[in-house]
C-alpha positions in Angstrom: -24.6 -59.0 -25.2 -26.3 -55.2 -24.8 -27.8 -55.2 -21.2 -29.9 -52.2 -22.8 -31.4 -50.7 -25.9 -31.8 -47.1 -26.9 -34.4 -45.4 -29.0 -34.0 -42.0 -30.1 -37.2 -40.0 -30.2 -37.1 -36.8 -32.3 -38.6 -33.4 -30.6 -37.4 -30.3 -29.1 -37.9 -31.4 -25.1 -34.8 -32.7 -23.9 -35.2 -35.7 -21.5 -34.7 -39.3 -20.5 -37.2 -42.4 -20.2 -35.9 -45.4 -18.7 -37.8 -48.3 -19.0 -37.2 -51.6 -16.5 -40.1 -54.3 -17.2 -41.1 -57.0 -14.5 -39.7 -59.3 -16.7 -36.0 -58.2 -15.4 -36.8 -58.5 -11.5 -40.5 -59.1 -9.8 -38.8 -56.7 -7.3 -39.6 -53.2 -7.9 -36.5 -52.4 -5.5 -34.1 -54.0 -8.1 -36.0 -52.2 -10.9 -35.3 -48.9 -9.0 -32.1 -49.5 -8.5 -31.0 -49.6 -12.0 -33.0 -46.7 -12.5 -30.8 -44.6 -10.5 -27.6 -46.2 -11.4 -28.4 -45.4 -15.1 -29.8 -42.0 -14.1 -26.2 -41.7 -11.9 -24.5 -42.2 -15.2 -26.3 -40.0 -17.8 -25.8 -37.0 -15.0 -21.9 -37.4 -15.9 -22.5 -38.0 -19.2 -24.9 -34.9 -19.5 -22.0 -32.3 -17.9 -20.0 -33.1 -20.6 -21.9 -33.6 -23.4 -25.9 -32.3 -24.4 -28.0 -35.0 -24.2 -31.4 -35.3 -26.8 -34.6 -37.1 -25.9 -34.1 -41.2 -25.9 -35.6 -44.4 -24.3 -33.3 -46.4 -22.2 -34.9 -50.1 -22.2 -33.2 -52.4 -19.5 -32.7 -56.0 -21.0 -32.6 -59.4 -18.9 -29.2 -59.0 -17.3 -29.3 -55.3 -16.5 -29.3 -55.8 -12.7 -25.8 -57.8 -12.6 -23.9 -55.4 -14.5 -20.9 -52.8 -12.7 -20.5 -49.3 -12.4 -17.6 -49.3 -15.0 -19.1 -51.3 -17.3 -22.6 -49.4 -17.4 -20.9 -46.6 -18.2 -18.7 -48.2 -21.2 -22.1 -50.1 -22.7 -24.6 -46.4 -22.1 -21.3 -44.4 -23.9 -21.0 -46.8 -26.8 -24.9 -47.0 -27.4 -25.2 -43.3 -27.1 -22.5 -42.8 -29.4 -20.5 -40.9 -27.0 
């Protein structure tokens, strides 16, 4: 099971949206948190490779998932 979804969006800005609804935790902490984990992994992903414009929607499960395998699922979904 994908703990997120991506959604390319066509345009010549370059940038990142990532999306964490209430609906995954009432806390806005644990919404920030993944935030910055997935922001922690795109900055590795982006030295090595150029990164378009996409969405990054967090699905119910998002805030139990590890370092490693973040990376795995955001490489895979990105087509990296």
């Amino acid at each position: 099971m994908s703990h997120f979804s991506v959604k390319f969006v066509k345009g010549e800005k370059k940038g990142v949206v990532i999306s964490v609804s209430k609906k995954i935790s009432k806390k806005a902490v644990t919404r920030n948190t993944i935030k910055r984990r997935v922001r922690a992994v795109l900055r590795d992903l982006e030295k090595k490779q150029e990164l378009t414009s996409f969405l990054i929607i967090a699905r119910p499960g998002a805030e139990n998932i590890k370092g490693d395998e973040l990376k795995k699922e955001l490489k895979a979904l990105l087509g990296l």
